[in-house]
C-alpha positions in Angstrom: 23.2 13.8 -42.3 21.6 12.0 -44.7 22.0 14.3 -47.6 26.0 14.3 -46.8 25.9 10.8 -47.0 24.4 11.0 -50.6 27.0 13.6 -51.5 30.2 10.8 -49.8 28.1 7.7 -52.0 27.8 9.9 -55.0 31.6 11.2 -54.8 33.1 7.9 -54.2 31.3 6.3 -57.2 33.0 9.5 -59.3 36.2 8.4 -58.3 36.0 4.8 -58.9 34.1 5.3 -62.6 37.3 5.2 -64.1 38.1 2.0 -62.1 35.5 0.0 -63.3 36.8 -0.8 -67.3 40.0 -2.0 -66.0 39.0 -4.5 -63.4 36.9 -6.6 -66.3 40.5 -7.4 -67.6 41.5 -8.7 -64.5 43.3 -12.0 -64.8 43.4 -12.1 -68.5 45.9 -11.2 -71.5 43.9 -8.8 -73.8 44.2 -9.5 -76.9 41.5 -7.8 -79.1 39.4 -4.7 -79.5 36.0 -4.5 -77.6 34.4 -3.2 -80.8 32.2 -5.0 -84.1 33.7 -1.6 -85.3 36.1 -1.3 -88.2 39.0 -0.3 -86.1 42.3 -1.4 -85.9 45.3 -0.4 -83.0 48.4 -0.1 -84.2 51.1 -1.2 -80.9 54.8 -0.5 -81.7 57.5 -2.5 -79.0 61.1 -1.9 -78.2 61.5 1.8 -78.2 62.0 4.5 -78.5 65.1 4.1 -80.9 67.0 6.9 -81.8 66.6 5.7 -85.6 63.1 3.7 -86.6 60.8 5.6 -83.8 61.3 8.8 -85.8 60.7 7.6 -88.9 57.4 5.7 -87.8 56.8 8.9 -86.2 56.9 10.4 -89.5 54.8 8.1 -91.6 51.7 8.3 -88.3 52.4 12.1 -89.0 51.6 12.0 -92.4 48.7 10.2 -92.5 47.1 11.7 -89.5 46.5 8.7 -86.7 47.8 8.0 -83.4 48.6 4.7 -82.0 50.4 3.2 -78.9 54.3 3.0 -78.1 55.5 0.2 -75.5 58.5 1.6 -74.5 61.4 0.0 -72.5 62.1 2.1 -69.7 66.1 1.2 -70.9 65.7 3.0 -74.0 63.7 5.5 -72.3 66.7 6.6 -70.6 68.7 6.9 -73.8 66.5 8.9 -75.3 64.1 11.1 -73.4 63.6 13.4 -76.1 61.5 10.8 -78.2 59.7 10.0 -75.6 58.6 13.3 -75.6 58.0 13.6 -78.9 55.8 10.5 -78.8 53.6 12.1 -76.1 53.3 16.0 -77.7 52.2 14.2 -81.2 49.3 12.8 -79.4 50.4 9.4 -79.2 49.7 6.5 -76.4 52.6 5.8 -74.0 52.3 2.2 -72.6 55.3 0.0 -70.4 57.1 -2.7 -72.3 59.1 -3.1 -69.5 62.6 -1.8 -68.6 65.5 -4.1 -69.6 63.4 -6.5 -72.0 64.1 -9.0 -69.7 63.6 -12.8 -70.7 61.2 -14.8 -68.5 61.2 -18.2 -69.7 64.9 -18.0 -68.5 64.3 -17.9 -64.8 64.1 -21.6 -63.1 62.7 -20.2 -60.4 58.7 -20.0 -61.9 57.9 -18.2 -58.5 59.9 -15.2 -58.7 58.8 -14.0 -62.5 56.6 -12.3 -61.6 58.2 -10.2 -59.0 60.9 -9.7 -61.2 58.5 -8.1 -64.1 56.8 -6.4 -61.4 59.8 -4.2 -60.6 60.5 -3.7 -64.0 57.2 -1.8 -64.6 57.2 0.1 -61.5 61.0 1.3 -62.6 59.5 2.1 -66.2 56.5 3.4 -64.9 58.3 6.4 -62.5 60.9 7.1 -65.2 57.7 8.3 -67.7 55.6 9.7 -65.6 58.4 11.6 -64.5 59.0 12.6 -68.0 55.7 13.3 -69.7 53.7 13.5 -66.7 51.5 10.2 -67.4 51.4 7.0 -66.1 50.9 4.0 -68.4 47.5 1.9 -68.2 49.0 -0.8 -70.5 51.7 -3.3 -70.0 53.1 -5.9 -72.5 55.8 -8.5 -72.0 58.8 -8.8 -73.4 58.4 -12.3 -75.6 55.0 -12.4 -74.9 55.6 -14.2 -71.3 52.1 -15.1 -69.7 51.5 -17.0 -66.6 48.7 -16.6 -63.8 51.6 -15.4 -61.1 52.5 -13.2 -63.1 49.4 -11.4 -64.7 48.1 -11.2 -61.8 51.7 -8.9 -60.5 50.9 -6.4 -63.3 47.1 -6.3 -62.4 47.8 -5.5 -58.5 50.4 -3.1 -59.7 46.9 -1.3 -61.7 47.6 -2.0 -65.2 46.1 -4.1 -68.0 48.1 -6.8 -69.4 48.1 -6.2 -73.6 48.6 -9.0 -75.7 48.0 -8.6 -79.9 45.2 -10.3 -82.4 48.1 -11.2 -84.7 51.6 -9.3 -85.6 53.5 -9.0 -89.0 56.3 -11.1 -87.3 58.7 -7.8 -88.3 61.1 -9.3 -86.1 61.8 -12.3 -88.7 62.5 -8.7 -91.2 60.2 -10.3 -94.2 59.7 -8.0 -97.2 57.4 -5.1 -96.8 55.0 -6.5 -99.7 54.9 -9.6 -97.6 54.1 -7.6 -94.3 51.3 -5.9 -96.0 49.5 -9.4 -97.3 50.2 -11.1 -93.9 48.3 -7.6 -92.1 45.7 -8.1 -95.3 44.9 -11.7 -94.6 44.3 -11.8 -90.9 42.4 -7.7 -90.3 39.5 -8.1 -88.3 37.2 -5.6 -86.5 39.1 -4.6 -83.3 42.5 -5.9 -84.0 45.3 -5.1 -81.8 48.5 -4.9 -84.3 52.0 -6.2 -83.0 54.9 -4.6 -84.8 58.2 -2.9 -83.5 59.9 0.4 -83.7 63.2 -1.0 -81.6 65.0 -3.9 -80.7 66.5 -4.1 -84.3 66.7 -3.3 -88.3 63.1 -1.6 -88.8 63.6 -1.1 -91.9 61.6 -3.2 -93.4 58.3 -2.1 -90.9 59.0 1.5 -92.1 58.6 0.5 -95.4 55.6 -1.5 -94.9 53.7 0.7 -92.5 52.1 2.9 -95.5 50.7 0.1 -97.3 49.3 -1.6 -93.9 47.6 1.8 -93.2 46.8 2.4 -97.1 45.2 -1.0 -97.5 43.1 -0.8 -94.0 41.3 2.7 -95.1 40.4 1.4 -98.4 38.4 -1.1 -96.4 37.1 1.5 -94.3 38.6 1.0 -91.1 40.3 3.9 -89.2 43.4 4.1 -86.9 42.6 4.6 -83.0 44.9 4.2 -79.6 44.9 1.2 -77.3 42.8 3.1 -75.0 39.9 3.8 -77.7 40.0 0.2 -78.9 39.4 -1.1 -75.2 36.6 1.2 -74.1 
C-alpha cells in the first residue's frame, strides 16, 4: 500500500513538473528574459500575412534562428498554410488573439476580460487544430493590461507576454533607424516587439538583418519565447 502510494505521489509530481514555471507568472505581464544570458527573443504580432510573414520567414531562414509568431486567429483562417509553415521551420506559435480586438473601447471595464478570454479560446482551437499545438503564450492586441483581465488569460493556462522594448515598426521608421533604436536599448534577456501583419512591413524586413547582424557581433544568439522564460 504504501509503496503504491509512493508510485501515485511520484506520478502526480511528473505530471505537474511542467506546471510549475508557469504558475510563477501568475498575475503578471512578462516582460523580460529570465536569463543574465546574452539572449535576445525575437516576437513578431499580427500574422500570418500572406505577404511580410514569408519574407521574415525568409531572412530567420537564412540566418539560422527561430523565434515566436503571435498570430491572430483571423488571419489564421486566411492563411492556414503559413501557419504551417511557421510551425515545420521550427518556429514558436503563440495567440495574439482572434479579431485584434480593441480593449480600451469597451465602457464596460468588467466584461474585457471575458471578451479577450473568448478570443484566445477561439484562436487557441483553430491552431491546435492545425499544427497540433496549443499556445503557452498570449499577447494583447495594443498592449491592453488590467488585473481582470490577466488574470482571464491565466485561468484559461497561459502566460500573459508583454516586450522589453519594440522598434515601434508600426510608426514605419527607416530600417537604419530600427536598427539604432534595437542597438540602444539590447539588454540580456530582452523580449523584442516587432510585427509581421497588421500593415506595410516593409520597412521591419529591411531592418531585420541588421537587428540580427548587430546582436551577434555582440555575442548574443537568437532563442524562442519558451527558451527565454525557462
Amino acid at each position: 500500500m504504501k509503496k503504491a502510494l509512493l508510485v501515485l505521489i511520484v506520478l502526480l509530481c511528473a505530471v505537474n513538473a511542467g506546471y510549475a514555471q508557469s504558475n510563477i507568472y501568475v498575475g503578471k505581464v512578462v516582460g523580460k528574459g529570465k536569463t543574465s544570458g546574452k539572449m535576445v527573443a525575437l516576437t513578431f504580432d499580427d500574422g500570418p500575412s500572406k505577404t511580410y510573414t514569408p519574407q521574415v520567414l525568409a531572412v530567420l531562414k537564412k540566418y539560422n534562428i527561430k523565434a515566436t509568431f503571435f498570430m491572430c486567429g483571423e488571419q489564421v483562417t486566411y492563411y492556414p498554410e503559413l501557419v504551417k509553415q511557421v510551425s515545420s521551420e521550427g518556429h514558436e506559435i503563440a495567440n495574439h488573439s482572434f479579431s485584434h480586438p480593441n480593449l480600451y473601447k469597451y465602457k464596460d471595464k468588467s466584461k474585457r476580460g471575458a471578451v479577450l478570454a473568448a478570443e484566445v479560446v477561439k484562436t487557441n482551437a483553430l491552431l491546435e487544430k492545425l499544427v497540433m499545438i496549443k499556445p503557452a503564450y498570449f499577447r494583447a492586441p495594443y498592449n491592453y493590461r488590467d488585473t481582470e483581465t490577466v488574470k482571464a488569460i491565466n485561468d484559461l493556462g497561459l502566460i500573459y507576454v508583454g516586450w522589453t522594448f519594440s522598434v515601434r515598426d508600426w510608426e514605419k521608421p527607416a530600417p537604419e533607424a530600427m536598427v539604432n533604436m534595437f542597438n540602444q536599448n539590447l539588454i540580456p534577456g530582452t523580449i523584442l516587439l516587432m510585427h509581421d501583419g497588421g500593415g506595410n512591413r516593409t520597412n521591419t524586413i529591411a531592418a531585420l538583418p541588421g537587428i540580427i547582424e548587430s546582436a551577434q557581433k555582440k555575442g548574443y544568439r537568437f532563442v524562442t519565447l519558451g527558451e527565454i522564460l525557462k
